[in-house]
C-alpha positions as CSV (number, residue, x, y, z in Angstrom):
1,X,-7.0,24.1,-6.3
2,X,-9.1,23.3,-3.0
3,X,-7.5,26.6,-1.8
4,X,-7.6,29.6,-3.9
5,X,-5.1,31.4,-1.1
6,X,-7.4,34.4,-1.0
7,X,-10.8,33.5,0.3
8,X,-12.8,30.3,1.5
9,X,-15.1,29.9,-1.4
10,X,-14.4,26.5,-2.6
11,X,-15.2,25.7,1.4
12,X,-18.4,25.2,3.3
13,X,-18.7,25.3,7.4
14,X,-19.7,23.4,10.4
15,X,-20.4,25.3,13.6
16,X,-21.3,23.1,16.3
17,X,-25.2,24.0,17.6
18,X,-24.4,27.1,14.7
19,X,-23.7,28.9,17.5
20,X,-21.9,31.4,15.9
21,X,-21.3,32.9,12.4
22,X,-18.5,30.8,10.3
23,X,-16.7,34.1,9.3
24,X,-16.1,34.7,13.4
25,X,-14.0,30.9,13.1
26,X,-13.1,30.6,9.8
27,X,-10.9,33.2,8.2
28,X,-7.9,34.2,5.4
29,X,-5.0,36.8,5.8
30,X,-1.9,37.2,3.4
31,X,-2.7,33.3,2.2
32,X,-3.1,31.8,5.4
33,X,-6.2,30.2,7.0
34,X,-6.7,30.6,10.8
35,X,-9.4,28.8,12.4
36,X,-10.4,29.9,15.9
37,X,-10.6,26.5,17.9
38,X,-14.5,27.0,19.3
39,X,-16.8,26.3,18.9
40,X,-16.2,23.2,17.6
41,X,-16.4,22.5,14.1
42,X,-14.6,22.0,10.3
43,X,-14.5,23.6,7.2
44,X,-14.6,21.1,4.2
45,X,-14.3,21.4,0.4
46,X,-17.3,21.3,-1.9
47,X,-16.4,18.8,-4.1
48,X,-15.0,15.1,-3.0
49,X,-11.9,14.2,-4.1
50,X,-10.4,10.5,-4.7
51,X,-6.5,9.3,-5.8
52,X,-4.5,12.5,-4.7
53,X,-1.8,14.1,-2.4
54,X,-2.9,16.6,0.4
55,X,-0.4,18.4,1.5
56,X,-0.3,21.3,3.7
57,X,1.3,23.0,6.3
58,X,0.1,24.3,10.0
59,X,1.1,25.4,13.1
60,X,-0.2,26.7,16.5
61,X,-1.1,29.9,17.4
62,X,0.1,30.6,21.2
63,X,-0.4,27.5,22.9
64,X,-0.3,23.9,21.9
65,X,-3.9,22.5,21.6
66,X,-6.0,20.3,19.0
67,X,-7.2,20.0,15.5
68,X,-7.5,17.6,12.7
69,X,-7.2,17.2,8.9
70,X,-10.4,15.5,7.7
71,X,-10.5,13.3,4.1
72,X,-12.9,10.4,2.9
73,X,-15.6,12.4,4.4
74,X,-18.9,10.5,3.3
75,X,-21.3,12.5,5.0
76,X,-20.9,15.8,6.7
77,X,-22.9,16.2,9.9
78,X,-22.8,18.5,12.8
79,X,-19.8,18.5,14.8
80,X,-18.2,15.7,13.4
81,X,-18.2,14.1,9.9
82,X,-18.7,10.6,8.7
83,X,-15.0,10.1,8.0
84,X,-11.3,10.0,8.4
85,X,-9.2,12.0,10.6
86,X,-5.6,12.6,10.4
87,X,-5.0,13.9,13.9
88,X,-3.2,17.1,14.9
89,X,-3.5,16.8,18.7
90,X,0.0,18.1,20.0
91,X,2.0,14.9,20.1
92,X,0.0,12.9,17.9
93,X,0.2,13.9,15.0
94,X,-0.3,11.4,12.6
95,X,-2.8,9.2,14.4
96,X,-5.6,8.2,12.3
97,X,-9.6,8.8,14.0
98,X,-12.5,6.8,12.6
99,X,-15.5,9.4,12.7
100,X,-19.3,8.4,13.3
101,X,-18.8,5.3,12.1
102,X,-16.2,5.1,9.4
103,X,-14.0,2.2,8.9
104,X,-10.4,1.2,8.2
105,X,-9.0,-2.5,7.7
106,X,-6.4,-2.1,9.7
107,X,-8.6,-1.1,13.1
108,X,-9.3,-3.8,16.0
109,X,-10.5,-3.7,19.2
110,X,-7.6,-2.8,21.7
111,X,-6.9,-5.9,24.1
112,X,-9.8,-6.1,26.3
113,X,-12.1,-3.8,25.2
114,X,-15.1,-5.5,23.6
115,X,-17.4,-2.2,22.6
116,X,-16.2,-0.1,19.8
117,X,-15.0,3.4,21.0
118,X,-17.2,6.2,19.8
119,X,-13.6,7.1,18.5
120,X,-11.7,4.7,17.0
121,X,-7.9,5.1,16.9
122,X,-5.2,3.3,14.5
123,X,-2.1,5.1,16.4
124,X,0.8,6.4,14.6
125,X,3.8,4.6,14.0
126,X,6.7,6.6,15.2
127,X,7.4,9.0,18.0
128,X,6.6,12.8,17.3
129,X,7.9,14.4,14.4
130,X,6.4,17.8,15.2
131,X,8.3,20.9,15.3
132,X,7.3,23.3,18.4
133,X,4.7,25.8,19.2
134,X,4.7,28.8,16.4
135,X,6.6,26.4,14.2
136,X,5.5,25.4,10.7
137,X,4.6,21.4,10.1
138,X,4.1,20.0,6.7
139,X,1.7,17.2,6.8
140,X,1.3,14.9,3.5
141,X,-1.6,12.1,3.2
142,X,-1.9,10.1,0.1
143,X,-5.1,8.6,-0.9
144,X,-4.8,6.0,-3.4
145,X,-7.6,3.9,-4.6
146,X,-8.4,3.2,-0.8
147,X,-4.7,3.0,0.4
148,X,-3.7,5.8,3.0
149,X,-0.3,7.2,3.9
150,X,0.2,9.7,6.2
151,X,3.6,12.2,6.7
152,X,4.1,14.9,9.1
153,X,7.5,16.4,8.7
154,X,8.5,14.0,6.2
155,X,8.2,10.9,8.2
156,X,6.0,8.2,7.7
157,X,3.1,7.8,10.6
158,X,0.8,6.2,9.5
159,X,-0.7,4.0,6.8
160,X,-3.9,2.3,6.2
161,X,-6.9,1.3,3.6
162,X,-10.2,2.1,2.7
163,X,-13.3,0.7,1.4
164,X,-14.1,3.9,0.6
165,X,-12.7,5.7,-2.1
166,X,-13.1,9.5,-1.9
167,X,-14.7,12.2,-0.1
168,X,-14.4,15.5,0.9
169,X,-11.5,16.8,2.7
170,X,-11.9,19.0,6.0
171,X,-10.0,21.6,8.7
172,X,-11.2,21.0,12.3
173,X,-11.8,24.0,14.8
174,X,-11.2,21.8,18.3
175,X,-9.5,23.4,20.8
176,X,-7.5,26.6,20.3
177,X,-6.3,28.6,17.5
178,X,-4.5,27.2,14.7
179,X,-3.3,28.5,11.3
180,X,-3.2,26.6,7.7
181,X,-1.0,27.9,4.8
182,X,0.2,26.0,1.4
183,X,-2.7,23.7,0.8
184,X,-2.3,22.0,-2.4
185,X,-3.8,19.0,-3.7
186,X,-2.0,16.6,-6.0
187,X,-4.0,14.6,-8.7
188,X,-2.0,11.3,-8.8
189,X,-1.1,9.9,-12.4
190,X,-4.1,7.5,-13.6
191,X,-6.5,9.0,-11.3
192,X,-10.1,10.2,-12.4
193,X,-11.2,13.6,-11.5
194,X,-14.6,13.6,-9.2
C-alpha cells in the first residue's frame, strides 16, 4: 500500500528552495494527509509504480485553491517533477499538465502558438464534476501499459497515452491547504510489480 494510513514513510519530500522542514507541510491525523499549500512542493512514493489504479479522495481545507496528483514521474527535481500531472485546480479537475518536459501523444500546440508552454495542457473533457469546498472528491487514474484515464467523481475527464511506462506517483503543496484520505493503489490483472 503507497499509504500505510498512519505515517508518511513510504513518501519522500520536495520543499521548494528547502525552505522549510517537510513535517511543517506534510502531515497525518486520524488517516488523513494534509498538505499545507507553501511553499511549493510534492510528496512522492519511493518506489515507481507501472499498470495500476490510483484512487483517492481530497478535498479543500477553507477556501478553494490548487494542487495536483502527480504519476509517471521520471525524475524528481525541485519544485516540479519530470512528469504527469492530473490537475486539482478548483474547476479543473481533471486536466492533464506535462511537467519539465514530459510528453503525451495526444498534446499539440494550441492554434497559433508556435513555442511549447513551459506547461503543457491536454484539457479535460467534460464540465466540472467537483463537489464544493469541504466536500470529499474521489479521483481515479488508470495507468495501463502507457494508456491514461482519468475520473474525478466518477466521470471520465480525461484520457491519454504514454511512452513512458511507470513512475513514481506524487501530492502537490500549491496553493492552500488541502487534505488526502483513502489512497489505494490497484495492481491491474497481468501487470508486473516494479
Amino acid at each position: 500500500s503507497i499509504f500505510n494510513g498512519e505515517d508518511l514513510s513510504n513518501w519522500q519530500f520536495i520543499i521548494e528552495e528547502n525552505a522549510v522542514p517537510a513535517e511543517e507541510v506534510y502531515s497525518v491525523s486520524d488517516g488523513i494527509i494534509t498538505v499545507k499549500g507553501e511553499p511549493l512542493g510534492y510528496m512522492y512514493t519511493r518506489e515507481k509504480y507501472r499498470n495500476y489504479t490510483l484512487e483517492l479522495e481530497y478535498r479543500w481545507v477553507g477556501e478553494e485553491s490548487n494542487s495536483g496528483i502527480f504519476f509517471l514521474i521520471e525524475e524528481p527535481a525541485n519544485p516540479f517533477p519530470k512528469g504527469i500531472e492530473c490537475q486539482l485546480m478548483a474547476g479543473k479537475a481533471g486536466d492533464l499538465v506535462l511537467l519539465n518536459g514530459a510528453d503525451l501523444k495526444e498534446y499539440s500546440l494550441p492554434e497559433g502558438v508556435t513555442e511549447r508552454p513551459a506547461f503543457p495542457v491536454i484539457p479535460k473533457k467534460e464540465p466540472s464534476s467537483e463537489q464544493p469546498v469541504g466536500d470529499w472528491n474521489k479521483v481515479s487514474i488508470t495507468v495501463n501499459d502507457g494508456a491514461i484515464s482519468v475520473r474525478v467523481n466518477d466521470l471520465l475527464q480525461n484520457s491519454a497515452t504514454s511512452e513512458v511506462k511507470e513512475g513514481h506517483i506524487g501530492l502537490q503543496s500549491e496553493g492552500k491547504a488541502i487534505q488526502f484520505r483513502n489512497l489505494v493503489l490497484h495492481p491491474l490483472k497481468d501487470s508486473e510489480q516494479p
